[in-house]
Structures are given as structure tokens and as C-alpha cells.
C-alpha positions in Angstrom: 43.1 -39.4 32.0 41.1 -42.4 31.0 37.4 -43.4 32.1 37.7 -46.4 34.7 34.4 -47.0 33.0 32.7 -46.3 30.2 29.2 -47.7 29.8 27.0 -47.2 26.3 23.4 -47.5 27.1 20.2 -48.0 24.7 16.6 -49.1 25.8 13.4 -49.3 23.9 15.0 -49.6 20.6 11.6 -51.5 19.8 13.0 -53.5 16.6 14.1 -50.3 15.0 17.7 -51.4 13.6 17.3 -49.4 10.1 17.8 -45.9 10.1 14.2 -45.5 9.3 10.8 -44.9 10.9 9.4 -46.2 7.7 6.5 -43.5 7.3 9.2 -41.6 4.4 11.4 -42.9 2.6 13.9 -40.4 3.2 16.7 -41.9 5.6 16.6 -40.5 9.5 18.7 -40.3 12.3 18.2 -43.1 14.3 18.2 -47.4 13.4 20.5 -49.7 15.8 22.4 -50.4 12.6 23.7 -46.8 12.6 25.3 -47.1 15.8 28.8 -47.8 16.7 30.1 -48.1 20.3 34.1 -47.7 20.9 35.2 -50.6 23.2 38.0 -51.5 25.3 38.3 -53.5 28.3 37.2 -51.2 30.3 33.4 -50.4 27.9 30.4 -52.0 29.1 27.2 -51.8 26.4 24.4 -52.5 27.7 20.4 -52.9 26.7 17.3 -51.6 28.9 15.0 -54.1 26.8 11.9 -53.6 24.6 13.9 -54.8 21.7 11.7 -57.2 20.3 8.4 -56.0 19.4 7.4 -52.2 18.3 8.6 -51.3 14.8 7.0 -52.2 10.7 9.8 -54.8 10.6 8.9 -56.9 13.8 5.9 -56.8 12.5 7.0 -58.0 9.5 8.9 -60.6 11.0 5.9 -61.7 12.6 3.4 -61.8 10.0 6.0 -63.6 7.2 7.3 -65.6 10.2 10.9 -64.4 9.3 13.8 -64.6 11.5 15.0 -61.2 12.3 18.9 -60.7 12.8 18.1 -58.5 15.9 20.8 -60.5 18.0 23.3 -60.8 15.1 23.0 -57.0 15.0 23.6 -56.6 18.8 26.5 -59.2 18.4 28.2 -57.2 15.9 28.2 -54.1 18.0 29.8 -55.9 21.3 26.4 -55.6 24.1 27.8 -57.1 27.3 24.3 -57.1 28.9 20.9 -56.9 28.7 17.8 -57.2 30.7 13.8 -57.9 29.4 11.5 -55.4 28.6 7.2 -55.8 29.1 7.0 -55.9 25.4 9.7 -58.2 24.6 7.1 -60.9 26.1 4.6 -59.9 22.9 5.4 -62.6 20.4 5.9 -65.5 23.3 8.1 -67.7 24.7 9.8 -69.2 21.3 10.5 -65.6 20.1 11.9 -64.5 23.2 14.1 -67.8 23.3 15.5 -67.7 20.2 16.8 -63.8 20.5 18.4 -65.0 24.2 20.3 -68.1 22.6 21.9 -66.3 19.6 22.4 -63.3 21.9 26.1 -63.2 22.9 25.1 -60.7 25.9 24.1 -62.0 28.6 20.4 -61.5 30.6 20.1 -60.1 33.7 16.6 -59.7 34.9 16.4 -60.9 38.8 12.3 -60.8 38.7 11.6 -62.9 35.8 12.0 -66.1 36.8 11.5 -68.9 33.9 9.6 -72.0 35.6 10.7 -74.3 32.7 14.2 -73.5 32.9 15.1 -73.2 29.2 16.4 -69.5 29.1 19.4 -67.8 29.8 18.3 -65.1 32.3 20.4 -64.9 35.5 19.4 -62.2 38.0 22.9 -60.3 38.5 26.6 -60.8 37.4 29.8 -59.1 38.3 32.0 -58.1 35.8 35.8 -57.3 36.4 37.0 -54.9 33.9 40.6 -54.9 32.2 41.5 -52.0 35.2 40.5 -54.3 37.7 37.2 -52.6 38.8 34.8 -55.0 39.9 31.2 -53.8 38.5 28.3 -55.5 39.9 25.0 -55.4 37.5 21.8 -56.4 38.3 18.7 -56.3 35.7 14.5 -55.7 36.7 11.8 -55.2 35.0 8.9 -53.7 35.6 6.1 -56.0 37.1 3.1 -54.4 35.7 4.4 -57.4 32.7 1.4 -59.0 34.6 -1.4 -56.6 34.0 -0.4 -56.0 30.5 0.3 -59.4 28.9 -1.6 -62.3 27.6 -1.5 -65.4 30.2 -0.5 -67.6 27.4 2.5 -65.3 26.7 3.8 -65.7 30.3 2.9 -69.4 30.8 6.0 -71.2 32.3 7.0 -67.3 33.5 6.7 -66.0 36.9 7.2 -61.9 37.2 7.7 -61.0 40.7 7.9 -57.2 42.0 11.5 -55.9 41.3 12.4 -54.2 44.6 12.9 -56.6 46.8 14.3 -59.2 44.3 16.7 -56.0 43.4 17.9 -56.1 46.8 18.4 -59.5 47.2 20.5 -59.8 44.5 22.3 -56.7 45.2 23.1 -58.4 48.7 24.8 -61.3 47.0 27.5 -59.3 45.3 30.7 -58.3 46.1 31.5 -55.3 43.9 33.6 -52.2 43.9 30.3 -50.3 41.3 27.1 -51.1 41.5 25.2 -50.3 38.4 21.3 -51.2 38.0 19.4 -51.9 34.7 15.5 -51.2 35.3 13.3 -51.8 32.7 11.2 -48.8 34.4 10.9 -45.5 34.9 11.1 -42.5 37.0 8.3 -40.9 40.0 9.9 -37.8 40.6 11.3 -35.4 39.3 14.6 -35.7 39.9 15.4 -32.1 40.2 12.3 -31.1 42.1 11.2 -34.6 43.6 7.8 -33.5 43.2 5.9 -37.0 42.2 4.9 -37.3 38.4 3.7 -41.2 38.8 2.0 -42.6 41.9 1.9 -46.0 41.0 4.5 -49.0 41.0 4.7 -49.1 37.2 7.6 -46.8 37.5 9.6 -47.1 40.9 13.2 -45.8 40.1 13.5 -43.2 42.7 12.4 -45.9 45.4 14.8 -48.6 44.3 17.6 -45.9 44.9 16.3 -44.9 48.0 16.9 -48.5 49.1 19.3 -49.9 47.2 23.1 -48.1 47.2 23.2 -48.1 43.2 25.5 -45.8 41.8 24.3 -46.0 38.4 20.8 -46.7 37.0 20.2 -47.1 34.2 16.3 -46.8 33.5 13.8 -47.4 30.6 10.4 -47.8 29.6 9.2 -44.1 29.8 11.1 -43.0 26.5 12.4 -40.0 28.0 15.7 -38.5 26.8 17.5 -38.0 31.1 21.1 -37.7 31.0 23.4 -36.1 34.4 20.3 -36.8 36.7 20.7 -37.9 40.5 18.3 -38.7 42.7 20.4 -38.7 46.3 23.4 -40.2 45.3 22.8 -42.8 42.3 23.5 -41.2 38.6 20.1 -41.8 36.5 20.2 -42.0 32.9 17.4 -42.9 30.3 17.1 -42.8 26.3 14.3 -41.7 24.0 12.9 -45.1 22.2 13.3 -46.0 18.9 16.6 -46.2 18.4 16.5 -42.4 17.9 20.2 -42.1 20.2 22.1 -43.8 22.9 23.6 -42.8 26.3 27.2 -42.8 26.9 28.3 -42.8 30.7 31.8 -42.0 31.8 33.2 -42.5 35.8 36.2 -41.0 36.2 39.1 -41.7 38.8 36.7 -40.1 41.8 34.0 -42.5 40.9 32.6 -39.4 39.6 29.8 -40.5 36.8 29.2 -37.3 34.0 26.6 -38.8 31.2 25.6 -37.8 27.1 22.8 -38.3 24.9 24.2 -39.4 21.5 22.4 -38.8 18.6 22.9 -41.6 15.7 23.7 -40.6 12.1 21.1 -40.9 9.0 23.1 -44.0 7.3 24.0 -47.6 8.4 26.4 -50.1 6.5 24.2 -53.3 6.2 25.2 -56.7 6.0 24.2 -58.7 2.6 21.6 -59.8 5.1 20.6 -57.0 6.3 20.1 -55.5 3.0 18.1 -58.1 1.6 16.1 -58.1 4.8 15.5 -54.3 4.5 14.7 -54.4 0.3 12.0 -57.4 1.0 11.0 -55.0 3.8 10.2 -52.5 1.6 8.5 -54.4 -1.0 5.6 -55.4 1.4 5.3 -52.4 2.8 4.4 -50.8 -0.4 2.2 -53.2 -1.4 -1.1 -51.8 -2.2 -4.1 -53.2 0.2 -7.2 -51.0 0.1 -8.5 -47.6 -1.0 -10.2 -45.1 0.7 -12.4 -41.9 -0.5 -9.9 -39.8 0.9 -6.7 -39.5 2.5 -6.4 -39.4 5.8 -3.1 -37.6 7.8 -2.4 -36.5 11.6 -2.9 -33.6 12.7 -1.9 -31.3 15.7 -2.3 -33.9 18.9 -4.8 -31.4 20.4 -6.6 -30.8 17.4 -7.7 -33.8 16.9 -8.4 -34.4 20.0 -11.2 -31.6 20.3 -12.4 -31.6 16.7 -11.9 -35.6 16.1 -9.5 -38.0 14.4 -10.6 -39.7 10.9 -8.3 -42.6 11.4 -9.1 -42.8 15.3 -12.7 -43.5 14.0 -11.6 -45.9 11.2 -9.9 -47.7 13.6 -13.2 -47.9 15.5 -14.6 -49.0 12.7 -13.1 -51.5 11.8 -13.1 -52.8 15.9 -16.7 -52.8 15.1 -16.7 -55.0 12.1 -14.3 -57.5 14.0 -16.3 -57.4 17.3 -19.8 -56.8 16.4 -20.3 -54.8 19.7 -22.4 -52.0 20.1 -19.3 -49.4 20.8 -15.6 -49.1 20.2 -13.0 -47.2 22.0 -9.4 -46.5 20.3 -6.3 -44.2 20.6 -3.6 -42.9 18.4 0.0 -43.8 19.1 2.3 -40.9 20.2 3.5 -41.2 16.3 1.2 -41.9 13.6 1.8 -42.2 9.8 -1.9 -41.9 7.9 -3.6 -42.9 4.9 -3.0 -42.1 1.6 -6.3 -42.5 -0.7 -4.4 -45.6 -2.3 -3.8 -47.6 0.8 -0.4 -49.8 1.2 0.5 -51.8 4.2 3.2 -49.3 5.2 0.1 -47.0 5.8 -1.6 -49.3 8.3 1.3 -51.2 10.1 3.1 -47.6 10.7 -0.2 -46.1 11.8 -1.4 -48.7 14.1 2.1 -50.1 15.8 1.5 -51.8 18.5 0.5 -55.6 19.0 -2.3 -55.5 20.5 -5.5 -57.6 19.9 -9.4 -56.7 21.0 -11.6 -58.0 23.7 -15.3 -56.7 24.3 -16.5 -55.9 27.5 -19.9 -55.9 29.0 -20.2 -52.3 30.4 -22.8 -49.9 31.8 -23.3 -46.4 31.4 -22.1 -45.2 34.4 -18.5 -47.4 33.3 -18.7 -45.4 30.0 -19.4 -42.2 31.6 -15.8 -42.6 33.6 -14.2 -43.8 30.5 -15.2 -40.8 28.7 -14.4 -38.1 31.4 -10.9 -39.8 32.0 -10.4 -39.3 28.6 -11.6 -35.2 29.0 -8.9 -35.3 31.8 -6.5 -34.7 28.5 -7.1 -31.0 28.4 -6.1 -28.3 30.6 -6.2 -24.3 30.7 -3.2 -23.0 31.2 -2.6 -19.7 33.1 -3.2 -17.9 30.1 -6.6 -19.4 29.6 -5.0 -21.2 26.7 -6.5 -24.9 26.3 -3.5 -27.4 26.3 -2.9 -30.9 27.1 -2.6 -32.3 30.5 1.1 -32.3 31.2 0.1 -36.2 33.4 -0.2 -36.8 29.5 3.0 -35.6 28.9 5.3 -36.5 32.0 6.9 -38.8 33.0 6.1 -40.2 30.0 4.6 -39.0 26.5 1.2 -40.9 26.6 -1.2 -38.9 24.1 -2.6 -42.7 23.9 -4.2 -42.6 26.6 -6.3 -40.8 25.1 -9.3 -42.8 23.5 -11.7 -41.9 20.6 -15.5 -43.5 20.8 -17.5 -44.8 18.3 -21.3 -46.3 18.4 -22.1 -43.0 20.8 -22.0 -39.6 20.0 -21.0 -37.3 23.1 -20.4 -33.9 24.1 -17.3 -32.7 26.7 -17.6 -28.9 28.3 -14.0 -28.2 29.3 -15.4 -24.9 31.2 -16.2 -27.3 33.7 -14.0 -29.1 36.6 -12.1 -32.4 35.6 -14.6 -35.1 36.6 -17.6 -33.2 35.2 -16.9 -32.3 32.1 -19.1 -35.1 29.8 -22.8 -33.3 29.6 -23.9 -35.6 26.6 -24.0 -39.3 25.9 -26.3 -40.3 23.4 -26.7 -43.6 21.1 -29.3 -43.7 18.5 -30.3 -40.3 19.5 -31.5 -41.4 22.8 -29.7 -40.2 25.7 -27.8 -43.1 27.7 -28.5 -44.2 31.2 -26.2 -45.1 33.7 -27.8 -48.6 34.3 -27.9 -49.3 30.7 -25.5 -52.3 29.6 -23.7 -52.4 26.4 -20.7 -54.4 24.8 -17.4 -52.2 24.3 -14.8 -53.1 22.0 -10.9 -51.8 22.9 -7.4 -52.9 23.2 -6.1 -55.8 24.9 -3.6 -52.5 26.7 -6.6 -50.7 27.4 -8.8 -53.8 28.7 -6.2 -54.0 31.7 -6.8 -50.9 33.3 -3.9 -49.1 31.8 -3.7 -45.5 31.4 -5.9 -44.7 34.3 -8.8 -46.9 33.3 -8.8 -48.5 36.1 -12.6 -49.5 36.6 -12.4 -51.4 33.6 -10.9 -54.2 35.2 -14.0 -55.3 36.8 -15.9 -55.3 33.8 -17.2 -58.8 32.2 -14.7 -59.8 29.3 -17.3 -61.5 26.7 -15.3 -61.5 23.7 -12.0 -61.9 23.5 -10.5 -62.0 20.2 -7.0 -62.9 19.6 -5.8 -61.6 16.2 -3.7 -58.5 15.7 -5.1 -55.3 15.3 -3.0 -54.7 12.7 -4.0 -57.3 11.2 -7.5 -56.8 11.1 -7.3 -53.8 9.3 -5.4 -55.2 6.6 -8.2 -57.4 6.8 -10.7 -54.8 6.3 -9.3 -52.8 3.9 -8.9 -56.0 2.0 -12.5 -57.1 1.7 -14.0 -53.4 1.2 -13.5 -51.8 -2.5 -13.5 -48.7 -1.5 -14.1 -47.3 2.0 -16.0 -44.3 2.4 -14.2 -41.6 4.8 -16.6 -39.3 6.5 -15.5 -35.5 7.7 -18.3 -36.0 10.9 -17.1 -37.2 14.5 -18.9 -38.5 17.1 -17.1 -35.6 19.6 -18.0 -32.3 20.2 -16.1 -30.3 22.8 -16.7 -27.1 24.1 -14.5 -25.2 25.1 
């Protein structure tokens, strides 16, 4: 017997429509462009958000100020609905305009409210399907928008806290299903309930607690969740990147069963698309810079006790831009590396996020948390083995909250209790005080308080400088002949 609903679900596709993460050439199995989604008129497909911003190409699009065909490729494959994402606020109002308008979906996001009036975004719809099934869809996102974006890219936008604007909405439908999207994540553990999160970033166990979904569909966390319940709402989430989609049956007991669908390594393009994805290509191989030597990841946890040449290249060139007296960075979950002949593939799929720098005024004591936050990474496991935190690994993958210093040279002892565990800061040899005051250079992201940085947020902002990272480097690399790699690191940890 037939479904009597069939939803296909993708989030955090990040502007990833080839079937490429552009660090080989060799095709992969993921790229919106590769996927196809069977419809009738009883098929919903549906979008968690994060489309806009993430990927070499949006980048591209960016820089080259190109119009991407991101809503002609939803168009194509039939999305019904969508809600926003936190990042699809990166590149501003006008960006995030233009994708609504030539977007045939439509936008459901009941906590973004535009002041101005000029976008499509409605806050919940019901949809009768071809079997008569009324399916009432409401869209959130999470509000933490507000602690992670620039003011001037939500001027005109008010982001209020999605629960209670969930359930108001909710309480305007009349609806046979009620399906959430949430541009968020999960607390518990769904199987266990034991609590992974204990903030309000990620709030998807609460909003069923209160609210009788009996689908959610959840984002933002990247994690692959399929057949999950939490009471009696059916949770689903995808990995990002395009990388594969969810497909979500109800049957005639209202009985949901859920797949992860993995995406094939080729895609038919559009003349468009292909000469989008061949002019791509062109200026990603471009050559920008060379270094003395190459520089490629290694194991997460390697580097992370032994040091990361192109964490402190990145630090160096936060320096050159900022002129402050130290520089924090981190590496994304995925990173690419340098080849000795440097080409802008090597930077913008090393360095893929768009953030910009501010400086801070901090004091030692300030740096001192920062640093043994960042020695919170490791962990013995019963064995005695060292391994990485699993807080850095669930709910959500995050080895970038883990930062790198430069302009200090310290020392962590993991023998000792989380907490305790920095027993050297020096800078110029001399060992730092907690009253001393210095300028620190980081991430716009990391500025906010994200990742458990909290304390930052009470720290002076006296630089704030609004160009790309990405950028920068390109920058750099373009004004330096040759750039000398060092094999020393600042770090030393003891294990």
C-alpha cells in the first residue's frame, strides 16, 4: 500500500550543489545537483536551511559577485518548503532576498520576523495533499542567529526565541499531521535522554515536549538521525553538505519509518550549470602564493597535541591583518591544505567559513580560560588512551572549537584535572600575569562566546575588521614571494 505521505528532507546543504567537495578533483558522492526526489501529490520536499553560505562556490559567488542558480536548482527538483538557517543570514539581506523571490518553495520560519516587510517568510502553512491529508508545517530557527551575526546583517530583522512562537503558530492550525522544520538540533540523546547540550542553541527535545509534533525535522548539528523518537514525535536530521537526504514514509496508521539516502558521484548540469562549475574551476586553480613547504591535515588529535602548520599560518596572517599582540584560530571539521605552489582552491577549501576578525582587549587571566577551554579537548579514556572529548564530538562534530594560539608560547599537562591543565604561559620568554592586558585577534564566531568561550563576551572589542578571512589570506599570500613554513609550534602538551 501507498505512503499517505512521503516527505524528502535535506538541511545544511551549505551551497554544495556539485557533486564535489572541491579539495580533489575526482567526483564524490554528494552535490544537490545529484539528487532526485520522486513526487506525487502526496510528496512533500522540504529544506532545513543553511543553503546559502558554506561551500568554494558561494564563496565564489560572493567574491565575483555572481548570481548563483541555487533556487533554480531547488526549483528544478520540486522543494515545497523551506525554512532559514543562521548562516543563510551571512551575505545579508539582498542575498537572502533574491534566493526567497526566485524560490518557488515557500518560507516558513515563524521566529524571523522581517520589519521591512519585503520577504516572503510566513510562519506556518497547511498543505492538503492529493489524499486529502491535511499537513500542517511550521518552520524555526534557532535564535542564537543573534549572538552569531553581524548587526548590519540583521538590520530590518527581528529573531525571536522559537518555542513559544512554535506554539503559537501551531495553535493556529487546523491539521490532520503536524510536521516541524527546526533549523536546530538535538539535547538528548534520544535513545538514552541523557543531555548532550545544556544550552538553548539546540532545543528539539523541548519543543516536542510541548508542542504535539509528529514529525521534526531538525538541522544545524550535521548529524546523520534517522527512526529517532523522542516521546511520541519521529526526529530526523541529515549530515551537511549535501553528502545525502532523508526520506520519511507515514503509512496508513500514521506510522512514520525514516532513511538516510546517500546521493550518487555524478549530476546532469544545466548549460548553466556547467559553465558555472568550468569558470568555478578555473579560479580555483588559479595560482596565488607559494610557500616553503606544503602543508596537509593530519590526524584531528595529532595536531592538536603536537600543533597545526596551517592553524599557525592562519594566525599569522590574523596577525599581519590585526597588528595585535596574539591570535587565536581553529581548523574546520574538514580541511584541505597547502600545496608548496599555492592556488585559491587551497585557501577557500581550507578556511570555509565567512567569518571576519575583531581584536579584543584581554587579560591574562581571560587567556588563561581561553587556553584551558581549549585543553578541555582531550580526554583519557578507560584504557588510559588520550582521545578527544566526546562534548567535541556530540551532539555535534565541533573539532573547531578548538583554537590554536599564536604571539604566546604555552604548555598544557593533560595528567592533570580539566580546569588545571595550562602550567605555562609565556610571551617573549617572560611568563604572563593574570593582570597583564593584551590585544587578541579571533573570529567574528569565536568573539561571540561560541563554543564555550563564553567570558569573551565581556571583553573590550577594539578592532573590528570587516573583510573575510578568506579573503585576507589570499591577500597575504599575494603580497609575500614566498612564505617561510616553520616545523616549531607554540604548543607543547604533556601527556
Amino acid at each position: 500500500m501507498a505512503p499517505l505521505l512521503t516527505v524528502y528532507f535535506t538541511s545544511d546543504i551549505h551551497g554544495y550543489l556539485y557533486p564535489t567537495h572541491f579539495q580533489t578533483p575526482e567526483p564524490q558522492h554528494m552535490g544537490l545537483l545529484s539528487m532526485r526526489f520522486p513526487k506525487d501529490e502526496n510528496t512533500l520536499v522540504i529544506d532545513g536551511g543553511d543553503m546559502l553560505q558554506g561551500s568554494p562556490l558561494t564563496y565564489f559567488g560572493r567574491s565575483q559577485h555572481i548570481s548563483l542558480p541555487i533556487a533554480r536548482a531547488m526549483n528544478a527538483r520540486g522543494y515545497d518548503y523551506v525554512t532559514l538557517g543562521n548562516h543563510d543570514f551571512n551575505y545579508g539581506r539582498e542575498n537572502l532576498r533574491n534566493y526567497l523571490q526566485e524560490l518557488n518553495a515557500k518560507c516558513l520560519c515563524a521566529n524571523v520576523d522581517d520589519l521591512r516587510g519585503e520577504l516572503p517568510v510566513f510562519p506556518c502553512t497547511v498543505h492538503r495533499l492529493g489524499n486529502g491529508l491535511r499537513v500542517g508545517l511550521v518552520g524555526i530557527v534557532t535564535d542564537w542567529i543573534n549572538r552569531w551575526e553581524k548587526p548590519e546583517n540583521l538590520e530590518g530583522f527581528h529573531v525571536a526565541p522559537p518555542l513559544e512562537r512554535a506554539k503559537k503558530a501551531v495553535a493556529s492550525l487546523d491539521c490532520d499531521i503536524l510536521v516541524g522544520i527546526y533549523h536546530g538540533g538535538i539535547e538528548r540523546d534520544p535513545a538514552t535522554g541523557r543531555l548532550l547540550s545544556d544550552t538553548d542553541e539546540n532545543i528539539a527535545c523541548r519543543l516536542c515536549d510541548e508542542i504535539p509534533f509528529d514529525l521534526l525535522l531538525t538541522g544545524h548539528q550535521h548529524i546523520a538521525l534517522v527512526g529517532a523518537h523522542w516521546h511520541r514525535t519521529h526526529l530526523v536530521q541529515t549530515p551537511c553538505d549535501a553528502a545525502a537526504f532523508v526520506k520519511v514514509e507515514m503509512d496508513a496508521d500514521r506510522h512514520f519509518t525514516s532513511q538516510l539516502c546517500t546521493v550518487p558521484d555524478r549530476a546532469v548540469f544545466t548549460p548553466e550549470e556547467s559553465l558555472l562549475y568550468n569558470q568555478l574551476n578555473t579560479w580555483l586553480d588559479r595560482p596565488i602564493g607559494h610557500l616553503s613547504r606544503s602543508m596537509w591535515p593530519e590526524d584531528k588529535l595529532k595536531m592538536a597535541t603536537e600543533g597545526s602548520s596551517i592553524a599557525d599560518f592562519f594566525n599569522r596572517v590574523q596577525l599581519w591583518a590585526s597588528k595585535a599582540d596574539i591570535s587565536c584560530a581553529a581548523l574546520a571539521n574538514s580541511v584541505r591544505g597547502f600545496d608548496r605552489n599555492v592556488t585559491v582552491r587551497d585557501v577557500v577549501a581550507s578556511y570555509v567559513y565567512a567569518n571576519t576578525l575583531k581584536v579584543l582587549q584581554v587579560n591574562g587571566a581571560i587567556l588563561r580560560q581561553a587556553l584551558e577551554q581549549c585543553a578541555r579537548y582531550f580526554e583519557h579514556n578507560s584504557q588510559g588512551l588520550l582521545t578527544v572529548n566526546p562534548s567535541f564530538l556530540l551532539p555535534k562534530e565541533a573539532h573547531f572549537n578548538y583554537d590554536y594560539f599564536s604571539g604566546i608560547n604555552y604548555v598544557f599537562d593533560l595528567s592533570r584535572p580539566a580546569g588545571h591543565r595550562v602550567v605555562s604561559i609565556t610571551r617573549g620568554g617572560q611568563p604572563v600575569t593574570d593582570a597583564q592586558t593584551f590585544t587578541l585577534c579571533m573570529c567574528d564566531y569565536r568573539a561571540t562566546g561560541a563554543g564555550d568561550f563564553d567570558f569573551f563576551r565581556s571583553c573590550p572589542v577594539v578592532q573590528d575588521i570587516q573583510t573575510d578571512i578568506s579573503e585576507l589570506i589570499l591577500r597575504y599570500l599575494e603580497t609575500h614571494d614566498l612564505v617561510e613554513i616553520p616545523s616549531n609550534h607554540p604548543l607543547t602538551v604533556l601527556k
